[in-house]
MOPAC internal coordinates of N, CA, C and O (Angstrom, degrees):
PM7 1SCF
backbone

  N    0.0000 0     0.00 0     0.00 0    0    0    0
  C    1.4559 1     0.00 0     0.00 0    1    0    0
  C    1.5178 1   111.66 1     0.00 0    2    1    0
  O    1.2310 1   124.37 1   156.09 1    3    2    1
  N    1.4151 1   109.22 1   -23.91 1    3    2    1
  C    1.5697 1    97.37 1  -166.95 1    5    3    2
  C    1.7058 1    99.47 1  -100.88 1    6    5    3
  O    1.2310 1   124.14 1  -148.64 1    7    6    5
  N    1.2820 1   109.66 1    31.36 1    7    6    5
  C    1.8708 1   114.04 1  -164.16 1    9    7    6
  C    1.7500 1    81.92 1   -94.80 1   10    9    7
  O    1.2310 1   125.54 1   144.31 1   11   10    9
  N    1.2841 1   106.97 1   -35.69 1   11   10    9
  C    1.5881 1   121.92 1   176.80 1   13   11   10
  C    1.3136 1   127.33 1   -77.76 1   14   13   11
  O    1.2310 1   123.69 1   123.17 1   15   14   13
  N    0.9562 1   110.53 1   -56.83 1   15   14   13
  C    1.4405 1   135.05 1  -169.97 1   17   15   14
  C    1.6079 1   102.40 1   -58.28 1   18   17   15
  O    1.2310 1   119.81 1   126.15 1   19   18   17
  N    1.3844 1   117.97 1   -53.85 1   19   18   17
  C    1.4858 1    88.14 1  -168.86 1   21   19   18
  C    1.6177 1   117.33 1  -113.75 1   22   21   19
  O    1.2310 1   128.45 1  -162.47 1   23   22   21
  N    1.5772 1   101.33 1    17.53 1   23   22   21
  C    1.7739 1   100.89 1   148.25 1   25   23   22
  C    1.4817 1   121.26 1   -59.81 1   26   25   23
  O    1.2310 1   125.68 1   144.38 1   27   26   25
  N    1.6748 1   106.70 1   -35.62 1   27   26   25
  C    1.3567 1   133.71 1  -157.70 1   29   27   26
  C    1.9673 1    82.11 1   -60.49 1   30   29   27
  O    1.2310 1   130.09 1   119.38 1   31   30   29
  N    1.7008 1    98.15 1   -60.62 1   31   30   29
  C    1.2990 1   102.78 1  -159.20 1   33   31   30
  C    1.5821 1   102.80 1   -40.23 1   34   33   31
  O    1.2310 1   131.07 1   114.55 1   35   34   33
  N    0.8966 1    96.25 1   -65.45 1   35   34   33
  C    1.7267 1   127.24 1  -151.30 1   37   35   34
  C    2.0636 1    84.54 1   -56.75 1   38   37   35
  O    1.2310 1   120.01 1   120.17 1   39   38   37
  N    0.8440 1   117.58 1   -59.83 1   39   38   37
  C    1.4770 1   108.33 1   155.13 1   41   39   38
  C    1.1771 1   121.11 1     5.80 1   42   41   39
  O    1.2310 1   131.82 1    70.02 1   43   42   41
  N    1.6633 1    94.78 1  -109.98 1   43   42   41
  C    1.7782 1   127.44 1   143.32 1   45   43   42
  C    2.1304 1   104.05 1     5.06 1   46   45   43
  O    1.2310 1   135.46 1    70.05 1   47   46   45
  N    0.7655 1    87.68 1  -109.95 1   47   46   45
  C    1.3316 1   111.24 1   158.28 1   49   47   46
  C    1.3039 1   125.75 1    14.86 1   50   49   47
  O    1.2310 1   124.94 1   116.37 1   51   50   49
  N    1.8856 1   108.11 1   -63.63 1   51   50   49
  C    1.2183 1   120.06 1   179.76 1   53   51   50
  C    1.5520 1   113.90 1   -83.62 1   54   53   51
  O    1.2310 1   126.36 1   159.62 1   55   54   53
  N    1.6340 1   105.38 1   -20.38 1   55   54   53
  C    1.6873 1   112.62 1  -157.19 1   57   55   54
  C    1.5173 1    70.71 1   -91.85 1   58   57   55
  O    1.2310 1   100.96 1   139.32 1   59   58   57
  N    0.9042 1   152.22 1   -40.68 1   59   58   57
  C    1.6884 1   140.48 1   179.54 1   61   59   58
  C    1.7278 1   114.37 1   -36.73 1   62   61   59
  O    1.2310 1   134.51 1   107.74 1   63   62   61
  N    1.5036 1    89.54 1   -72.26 1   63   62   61
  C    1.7517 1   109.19 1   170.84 1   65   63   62
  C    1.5614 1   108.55 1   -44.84 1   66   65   63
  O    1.2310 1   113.15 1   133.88 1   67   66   65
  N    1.3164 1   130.55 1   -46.12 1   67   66   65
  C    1.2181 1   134.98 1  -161.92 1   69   67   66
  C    1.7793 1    95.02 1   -64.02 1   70   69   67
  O    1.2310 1   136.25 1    93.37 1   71   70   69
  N    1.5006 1    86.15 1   -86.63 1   71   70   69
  C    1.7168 1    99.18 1   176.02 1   73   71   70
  C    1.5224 1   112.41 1   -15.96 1   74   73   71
  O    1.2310 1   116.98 1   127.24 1   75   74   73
  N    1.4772 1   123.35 1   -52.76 1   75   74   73
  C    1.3885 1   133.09 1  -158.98 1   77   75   74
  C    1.8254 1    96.72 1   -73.43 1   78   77   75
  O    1.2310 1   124.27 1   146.85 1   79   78   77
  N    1.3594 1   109.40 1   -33.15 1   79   78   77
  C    1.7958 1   113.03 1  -178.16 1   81   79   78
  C    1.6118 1    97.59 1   -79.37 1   82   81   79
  O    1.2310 1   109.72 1   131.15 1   83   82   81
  N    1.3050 1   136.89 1   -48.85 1   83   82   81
  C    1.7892 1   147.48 1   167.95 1   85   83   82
  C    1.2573 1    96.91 1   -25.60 1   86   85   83
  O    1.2310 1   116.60 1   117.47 1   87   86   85
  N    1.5392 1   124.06 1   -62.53 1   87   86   85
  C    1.4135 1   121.46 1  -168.97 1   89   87   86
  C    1.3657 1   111.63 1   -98.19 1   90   89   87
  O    1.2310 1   110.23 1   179.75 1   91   90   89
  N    1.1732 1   135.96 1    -0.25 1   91   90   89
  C    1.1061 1   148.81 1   116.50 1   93   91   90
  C    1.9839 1   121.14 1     7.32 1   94   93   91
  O    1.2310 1   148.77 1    85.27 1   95   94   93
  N    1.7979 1    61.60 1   -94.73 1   95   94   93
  C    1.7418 1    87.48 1  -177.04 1   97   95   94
  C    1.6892 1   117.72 1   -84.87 1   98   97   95
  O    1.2310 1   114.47 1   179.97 1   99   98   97
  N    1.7099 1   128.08 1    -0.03 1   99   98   97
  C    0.8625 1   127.60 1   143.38 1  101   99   98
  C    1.8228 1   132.46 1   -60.56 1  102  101   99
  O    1.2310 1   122.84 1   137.38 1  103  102  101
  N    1.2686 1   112.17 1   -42.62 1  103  102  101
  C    1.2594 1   128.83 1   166.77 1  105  103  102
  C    1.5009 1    95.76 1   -49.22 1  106  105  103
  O    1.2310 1   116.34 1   115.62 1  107  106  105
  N    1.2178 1   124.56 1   -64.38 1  107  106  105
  C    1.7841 1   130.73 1  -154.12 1  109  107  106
  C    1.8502 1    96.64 1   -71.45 1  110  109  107
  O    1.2310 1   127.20 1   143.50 1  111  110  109
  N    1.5147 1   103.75 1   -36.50 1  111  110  109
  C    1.4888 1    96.30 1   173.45 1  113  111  110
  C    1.2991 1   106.04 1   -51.04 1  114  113  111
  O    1.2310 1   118.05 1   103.92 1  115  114  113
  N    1.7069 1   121.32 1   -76.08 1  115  114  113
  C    0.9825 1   128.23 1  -145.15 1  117  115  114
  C    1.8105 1   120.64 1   -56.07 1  118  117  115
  O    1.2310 1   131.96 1   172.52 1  119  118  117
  N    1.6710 1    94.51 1    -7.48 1  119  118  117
  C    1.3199 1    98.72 1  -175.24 1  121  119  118
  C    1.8049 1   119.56 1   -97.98 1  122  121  119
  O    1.2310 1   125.33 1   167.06 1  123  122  121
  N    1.6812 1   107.37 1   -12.94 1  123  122  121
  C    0.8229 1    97.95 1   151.72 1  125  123  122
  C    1.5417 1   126.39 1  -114.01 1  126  125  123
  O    1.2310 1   117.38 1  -142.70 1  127  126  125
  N    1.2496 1   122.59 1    37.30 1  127  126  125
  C    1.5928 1   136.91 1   124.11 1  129  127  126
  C    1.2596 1   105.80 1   -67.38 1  130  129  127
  O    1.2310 1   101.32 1    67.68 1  131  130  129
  N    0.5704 1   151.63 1  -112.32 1  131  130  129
  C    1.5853 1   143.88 1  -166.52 1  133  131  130
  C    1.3248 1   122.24 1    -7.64 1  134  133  131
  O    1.2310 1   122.53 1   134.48 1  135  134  133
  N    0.9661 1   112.75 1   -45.52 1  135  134  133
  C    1.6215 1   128.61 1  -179.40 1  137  135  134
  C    1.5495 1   123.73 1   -85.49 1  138  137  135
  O    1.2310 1   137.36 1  -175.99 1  139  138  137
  N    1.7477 1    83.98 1     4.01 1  139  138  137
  C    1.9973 1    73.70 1  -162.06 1  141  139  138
  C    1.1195 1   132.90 1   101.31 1  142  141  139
  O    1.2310 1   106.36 1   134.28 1  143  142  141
  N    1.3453 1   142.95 1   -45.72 1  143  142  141
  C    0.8759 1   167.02 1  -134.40 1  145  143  142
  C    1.4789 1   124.37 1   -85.51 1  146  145  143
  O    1.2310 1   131.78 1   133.40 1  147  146  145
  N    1.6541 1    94.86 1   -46.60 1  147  146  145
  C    1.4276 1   109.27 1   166.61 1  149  147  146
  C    1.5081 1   124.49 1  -125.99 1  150  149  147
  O    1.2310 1   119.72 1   -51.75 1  151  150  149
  N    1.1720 1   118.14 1   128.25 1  151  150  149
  C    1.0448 1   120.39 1  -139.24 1  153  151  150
  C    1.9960 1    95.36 1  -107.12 1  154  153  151
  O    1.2310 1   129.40 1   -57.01 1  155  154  153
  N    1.3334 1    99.49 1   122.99 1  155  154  153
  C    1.6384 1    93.00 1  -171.39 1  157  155  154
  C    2.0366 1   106.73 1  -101.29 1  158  157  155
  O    1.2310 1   128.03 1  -154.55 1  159  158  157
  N    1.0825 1   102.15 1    25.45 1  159  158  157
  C    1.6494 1    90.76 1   167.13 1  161  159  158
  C    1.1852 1   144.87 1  -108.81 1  162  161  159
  O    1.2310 1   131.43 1  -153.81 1  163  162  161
  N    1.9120 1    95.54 1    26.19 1  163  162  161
  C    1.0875 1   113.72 1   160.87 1  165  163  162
  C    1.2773 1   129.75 1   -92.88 1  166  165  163
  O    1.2310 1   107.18 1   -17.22 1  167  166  165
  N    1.0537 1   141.49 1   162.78 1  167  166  165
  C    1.9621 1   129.60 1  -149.95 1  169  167  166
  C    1.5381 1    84.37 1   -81.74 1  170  169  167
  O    1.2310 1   121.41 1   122.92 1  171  170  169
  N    1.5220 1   114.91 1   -57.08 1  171  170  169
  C    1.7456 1   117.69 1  -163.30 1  173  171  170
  C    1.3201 1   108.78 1   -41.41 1  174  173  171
  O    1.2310 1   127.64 1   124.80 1  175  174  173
  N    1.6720 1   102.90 1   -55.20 1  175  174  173
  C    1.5382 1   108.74 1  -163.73 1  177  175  174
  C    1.3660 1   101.24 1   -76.70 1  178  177  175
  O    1.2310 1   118.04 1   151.24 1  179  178  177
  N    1.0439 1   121.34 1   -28.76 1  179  178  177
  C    1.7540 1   109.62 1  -179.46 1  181  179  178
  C    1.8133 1   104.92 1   -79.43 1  182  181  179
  O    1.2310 1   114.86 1   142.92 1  183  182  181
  N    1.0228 1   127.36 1   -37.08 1  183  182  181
  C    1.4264 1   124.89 1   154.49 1  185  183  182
  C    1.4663 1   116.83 1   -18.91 1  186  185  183
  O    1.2310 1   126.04 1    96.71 1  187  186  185
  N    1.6416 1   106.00 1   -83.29 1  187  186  185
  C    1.4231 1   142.36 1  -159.73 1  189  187  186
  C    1.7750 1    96.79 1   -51.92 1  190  189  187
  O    1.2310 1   126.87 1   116.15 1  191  190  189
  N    1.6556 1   104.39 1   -63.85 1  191  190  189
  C    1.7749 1   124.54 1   163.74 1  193  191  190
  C    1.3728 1    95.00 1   -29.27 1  194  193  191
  O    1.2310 1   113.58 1    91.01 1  195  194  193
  N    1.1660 1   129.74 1   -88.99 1  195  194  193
  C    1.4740 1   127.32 1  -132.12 1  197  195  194
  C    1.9132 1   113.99 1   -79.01 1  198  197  195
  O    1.2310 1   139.00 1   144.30 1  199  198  197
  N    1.6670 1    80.77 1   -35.70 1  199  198  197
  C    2.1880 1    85.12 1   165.63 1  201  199  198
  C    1.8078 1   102.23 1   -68.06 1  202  201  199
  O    1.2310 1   115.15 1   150.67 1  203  202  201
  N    1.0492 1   126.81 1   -29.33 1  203  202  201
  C    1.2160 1   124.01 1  -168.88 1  205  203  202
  C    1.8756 1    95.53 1   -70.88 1  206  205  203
  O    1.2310 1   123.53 1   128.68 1  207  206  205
  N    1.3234 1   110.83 1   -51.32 1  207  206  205
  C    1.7084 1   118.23 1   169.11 1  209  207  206
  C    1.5145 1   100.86 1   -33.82 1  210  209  207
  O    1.2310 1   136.26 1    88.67 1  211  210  209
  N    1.1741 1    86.12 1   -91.33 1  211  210  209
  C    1.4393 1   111.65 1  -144.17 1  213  211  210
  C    1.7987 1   106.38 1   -39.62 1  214  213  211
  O    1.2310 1   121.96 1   151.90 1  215  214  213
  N    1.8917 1   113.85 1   -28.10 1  215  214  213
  C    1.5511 1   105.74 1   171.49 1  217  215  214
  C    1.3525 1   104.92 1   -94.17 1  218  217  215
  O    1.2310 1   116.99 1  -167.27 1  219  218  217
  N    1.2493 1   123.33 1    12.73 1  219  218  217
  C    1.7175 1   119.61 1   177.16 1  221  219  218
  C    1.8104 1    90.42 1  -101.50 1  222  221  219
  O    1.2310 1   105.44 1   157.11 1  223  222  221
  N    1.2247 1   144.58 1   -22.89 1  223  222  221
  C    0.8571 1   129.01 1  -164.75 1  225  223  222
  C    1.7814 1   119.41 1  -115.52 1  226  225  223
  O    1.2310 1   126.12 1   166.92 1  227  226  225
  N    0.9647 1   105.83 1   -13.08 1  227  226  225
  C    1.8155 1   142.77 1   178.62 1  229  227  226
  C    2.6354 1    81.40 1   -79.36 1  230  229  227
  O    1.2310 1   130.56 1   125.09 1  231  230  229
  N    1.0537 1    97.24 1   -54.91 1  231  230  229
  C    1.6503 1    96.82 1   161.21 1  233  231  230
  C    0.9975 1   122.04 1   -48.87 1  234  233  231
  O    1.2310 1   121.20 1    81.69 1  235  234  233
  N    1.5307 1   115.30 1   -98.31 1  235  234  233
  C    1.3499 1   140.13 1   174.78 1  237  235  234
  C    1.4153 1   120.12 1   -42.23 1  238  237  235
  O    1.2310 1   110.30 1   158.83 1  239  238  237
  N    1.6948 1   135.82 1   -21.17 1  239  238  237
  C    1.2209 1   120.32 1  -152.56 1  241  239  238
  C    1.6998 1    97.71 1   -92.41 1  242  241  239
  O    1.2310 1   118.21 1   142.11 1  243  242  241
  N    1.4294 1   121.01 1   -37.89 1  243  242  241
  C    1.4985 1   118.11 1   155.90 1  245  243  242
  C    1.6193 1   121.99 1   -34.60 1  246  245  243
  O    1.2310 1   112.96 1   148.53 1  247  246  245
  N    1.2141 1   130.91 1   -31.47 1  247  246  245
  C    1.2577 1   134.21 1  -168.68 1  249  247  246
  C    1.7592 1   105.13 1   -96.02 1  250  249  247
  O    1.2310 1   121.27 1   146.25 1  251  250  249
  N    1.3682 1   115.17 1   -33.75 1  251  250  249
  C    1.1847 1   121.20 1   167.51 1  253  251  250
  C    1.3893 1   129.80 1   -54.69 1  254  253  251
  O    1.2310 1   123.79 1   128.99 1  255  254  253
  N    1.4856 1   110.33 1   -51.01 1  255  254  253
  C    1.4098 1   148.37 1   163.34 1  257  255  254
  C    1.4332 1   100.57 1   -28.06 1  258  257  255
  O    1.2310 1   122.75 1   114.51 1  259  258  257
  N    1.7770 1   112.33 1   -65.49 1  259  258  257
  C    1.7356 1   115.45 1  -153.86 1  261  259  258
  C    1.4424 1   103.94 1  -103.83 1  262  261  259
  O    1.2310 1   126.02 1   173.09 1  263  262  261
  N    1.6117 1   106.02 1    -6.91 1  263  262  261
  C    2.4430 1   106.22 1   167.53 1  265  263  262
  C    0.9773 1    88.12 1  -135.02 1  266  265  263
  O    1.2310 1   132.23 1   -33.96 1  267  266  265
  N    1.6367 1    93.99 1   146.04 1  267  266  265
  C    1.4400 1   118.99 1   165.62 1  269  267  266
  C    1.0827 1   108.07 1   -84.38 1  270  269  267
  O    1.2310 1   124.93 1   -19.37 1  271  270  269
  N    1.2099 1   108.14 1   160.63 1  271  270  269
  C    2.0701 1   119.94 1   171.64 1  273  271  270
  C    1.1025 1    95.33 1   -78.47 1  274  273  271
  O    1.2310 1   129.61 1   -63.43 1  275  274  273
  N    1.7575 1    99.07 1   116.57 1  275  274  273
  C    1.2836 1   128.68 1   169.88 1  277  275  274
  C    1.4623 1   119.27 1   -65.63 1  278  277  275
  O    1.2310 1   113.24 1   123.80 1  279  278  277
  N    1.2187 1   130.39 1   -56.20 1  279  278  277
  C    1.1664 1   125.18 1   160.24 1  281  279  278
  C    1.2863 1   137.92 1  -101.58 1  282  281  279
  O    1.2310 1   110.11 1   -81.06 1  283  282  281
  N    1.2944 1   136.18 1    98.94 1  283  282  281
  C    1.4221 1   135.96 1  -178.03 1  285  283  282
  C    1.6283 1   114.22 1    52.88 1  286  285  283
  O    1.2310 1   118.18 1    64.88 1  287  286  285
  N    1.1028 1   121.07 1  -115.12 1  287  286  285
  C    1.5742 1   104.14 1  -176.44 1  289  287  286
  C    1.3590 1   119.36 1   -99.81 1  290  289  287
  O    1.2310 1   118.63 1  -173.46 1  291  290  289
  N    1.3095 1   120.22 1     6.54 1  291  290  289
  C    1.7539 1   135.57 1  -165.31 1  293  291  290
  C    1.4322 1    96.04 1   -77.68 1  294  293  291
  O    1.2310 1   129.64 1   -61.21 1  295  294  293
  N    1.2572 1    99.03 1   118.79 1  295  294  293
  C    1.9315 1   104.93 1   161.97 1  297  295  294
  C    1.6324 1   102.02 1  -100.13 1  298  297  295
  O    1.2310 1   127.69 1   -62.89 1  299  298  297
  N    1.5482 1   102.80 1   117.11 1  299  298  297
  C    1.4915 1    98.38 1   176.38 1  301  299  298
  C    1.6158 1   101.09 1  -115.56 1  302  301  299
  O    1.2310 1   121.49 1  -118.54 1  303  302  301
  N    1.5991 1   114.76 1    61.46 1  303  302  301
  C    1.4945 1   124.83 1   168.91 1  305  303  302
  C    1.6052 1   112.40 1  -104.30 1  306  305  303
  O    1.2310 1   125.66 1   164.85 1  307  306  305
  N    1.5210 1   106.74 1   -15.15 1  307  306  305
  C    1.6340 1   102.03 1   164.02 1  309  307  306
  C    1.6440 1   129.94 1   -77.89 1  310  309  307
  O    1.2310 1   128.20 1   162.93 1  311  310  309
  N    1.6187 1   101.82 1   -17.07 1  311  310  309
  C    1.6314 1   127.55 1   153.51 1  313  311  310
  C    1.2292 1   115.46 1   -45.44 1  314  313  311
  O    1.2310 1   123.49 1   124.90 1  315  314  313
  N    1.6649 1   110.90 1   -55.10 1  315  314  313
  C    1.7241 1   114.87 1  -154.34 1  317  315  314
  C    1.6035 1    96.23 1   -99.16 1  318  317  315
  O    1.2310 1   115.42 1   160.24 1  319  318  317
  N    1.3651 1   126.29 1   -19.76 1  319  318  317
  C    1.7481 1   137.04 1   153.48 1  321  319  318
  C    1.6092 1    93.44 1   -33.99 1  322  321  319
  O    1.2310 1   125.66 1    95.45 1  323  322  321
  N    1.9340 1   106.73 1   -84.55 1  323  322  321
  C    1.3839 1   108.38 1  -125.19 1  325  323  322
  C    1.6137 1    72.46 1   -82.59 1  326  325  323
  O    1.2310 1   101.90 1   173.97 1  327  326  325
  N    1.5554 1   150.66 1    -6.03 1  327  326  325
  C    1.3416 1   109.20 1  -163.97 1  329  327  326
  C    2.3199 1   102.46 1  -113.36 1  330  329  327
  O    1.2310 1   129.91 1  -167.90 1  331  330  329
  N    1.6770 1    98.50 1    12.10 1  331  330  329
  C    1.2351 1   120.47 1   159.45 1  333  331  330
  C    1.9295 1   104.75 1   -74.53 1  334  333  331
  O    1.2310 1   117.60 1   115.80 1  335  334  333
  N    1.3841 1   122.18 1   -64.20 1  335  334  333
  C    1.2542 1   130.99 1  -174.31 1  337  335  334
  C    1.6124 1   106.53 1   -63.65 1  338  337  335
  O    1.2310 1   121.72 1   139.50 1  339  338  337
  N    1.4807 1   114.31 1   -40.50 1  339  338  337
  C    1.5608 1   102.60 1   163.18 1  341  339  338
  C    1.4343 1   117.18 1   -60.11 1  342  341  339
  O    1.2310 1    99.88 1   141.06 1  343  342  341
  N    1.0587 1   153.97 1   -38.94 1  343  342  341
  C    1.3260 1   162.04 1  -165.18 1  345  343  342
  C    1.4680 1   105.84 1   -85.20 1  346  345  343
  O    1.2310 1   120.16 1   137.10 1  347  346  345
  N    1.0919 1   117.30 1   -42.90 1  347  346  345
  C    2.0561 1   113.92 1   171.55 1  349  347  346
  C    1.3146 1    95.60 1   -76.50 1  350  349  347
  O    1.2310 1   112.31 1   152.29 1  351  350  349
  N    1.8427 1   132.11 1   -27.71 1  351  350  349
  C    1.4368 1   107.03 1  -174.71 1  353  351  350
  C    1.6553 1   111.40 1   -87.51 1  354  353  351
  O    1.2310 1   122.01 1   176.33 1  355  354  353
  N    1.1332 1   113.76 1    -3.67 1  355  354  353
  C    1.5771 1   117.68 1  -172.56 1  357  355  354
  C    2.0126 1    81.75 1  -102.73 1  358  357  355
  O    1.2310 1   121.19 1   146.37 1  359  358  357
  N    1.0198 1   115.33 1   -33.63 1  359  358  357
  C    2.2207 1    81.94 1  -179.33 1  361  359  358
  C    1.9512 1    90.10 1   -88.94 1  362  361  359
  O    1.2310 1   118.39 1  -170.69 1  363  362  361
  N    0.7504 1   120.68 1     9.31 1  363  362  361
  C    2.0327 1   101.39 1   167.27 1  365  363  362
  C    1.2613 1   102.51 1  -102.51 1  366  365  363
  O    1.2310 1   119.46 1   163.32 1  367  366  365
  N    1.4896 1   118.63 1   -16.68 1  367  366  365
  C    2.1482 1   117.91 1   167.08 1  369  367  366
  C    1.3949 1    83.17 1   -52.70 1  370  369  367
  O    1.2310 1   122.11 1   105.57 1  371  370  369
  N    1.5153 1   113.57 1   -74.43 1  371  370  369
  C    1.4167 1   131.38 1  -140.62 1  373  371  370
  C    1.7337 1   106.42 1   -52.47 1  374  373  371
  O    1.2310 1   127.84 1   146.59 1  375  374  373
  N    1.0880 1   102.50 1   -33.41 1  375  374  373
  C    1.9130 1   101.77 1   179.53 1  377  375  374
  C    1.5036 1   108.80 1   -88.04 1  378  377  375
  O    1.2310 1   122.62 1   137.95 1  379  378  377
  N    1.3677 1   112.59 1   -42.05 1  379  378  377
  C    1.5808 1   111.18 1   151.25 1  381  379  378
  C    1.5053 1   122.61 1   -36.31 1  382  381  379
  O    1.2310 1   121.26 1   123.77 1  383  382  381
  N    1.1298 1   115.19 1   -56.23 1  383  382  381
  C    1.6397 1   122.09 1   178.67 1  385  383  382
  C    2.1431 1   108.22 1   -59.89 1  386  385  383
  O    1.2310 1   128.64 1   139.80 1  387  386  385
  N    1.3518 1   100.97 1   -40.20 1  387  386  385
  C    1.5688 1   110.64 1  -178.21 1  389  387  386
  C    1.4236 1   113.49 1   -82.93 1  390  389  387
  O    1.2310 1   117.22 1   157.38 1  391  390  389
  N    1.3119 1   122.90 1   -22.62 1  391  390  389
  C    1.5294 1   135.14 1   155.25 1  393  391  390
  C    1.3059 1   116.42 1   -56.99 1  394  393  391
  O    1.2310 1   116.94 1   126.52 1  395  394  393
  N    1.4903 1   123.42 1   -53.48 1  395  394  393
  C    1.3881 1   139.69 1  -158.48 1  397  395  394
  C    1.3821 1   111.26 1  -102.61 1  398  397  395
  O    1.2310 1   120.10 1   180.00 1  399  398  397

């Protein structure tokens, strides 16, 4: 069982880490959209932008939904995302570690 089990984890695991860099690097997009900085009217970058959206927000838009923005225009639901996905990736270490 565990010939399975903890590729599965280790799986698990990485799509955690990933997700947590997705919203990551959506936040860092969005800031240089805002600023100017990055310029989305190129097909790639508007590509690259919007898959980067669409799994940062397919996340986040549940968390938006049930709190309001606490302060003025700050959405702090990519906070309670990446520090939800840290916490499922530290208990799949932890069964990894009790497996292994």
């Amino acid at each position: 069982m565990d010939i399975l089990l903890v590729p599965f984890l280790l799986l698990i695991k990485s799509i955690l880490g990933l997700l947590g860099l997705v919203i990551m690097a959506d936040v860092i997009i969005s800031l240089l959209i805002a600023g100017n900085i990055l310029n989305t009217n190129s097909q790639i970058v508007y590509s690259i932008v919007d898959s980067i959206k669409r799994i940062s927000d397919f996340m986040c838009d549940p968390i938006r939904r049930n709190f309001p923005v606490l302060v003025g225009t700050l959405d702090f639901s990519p906070v309670v995302v990446i520090i939800v996905l840290t916490f499922l990736e530290h208990v799949v270490a932890r069964l990894l570690i009790r497996l292994g």
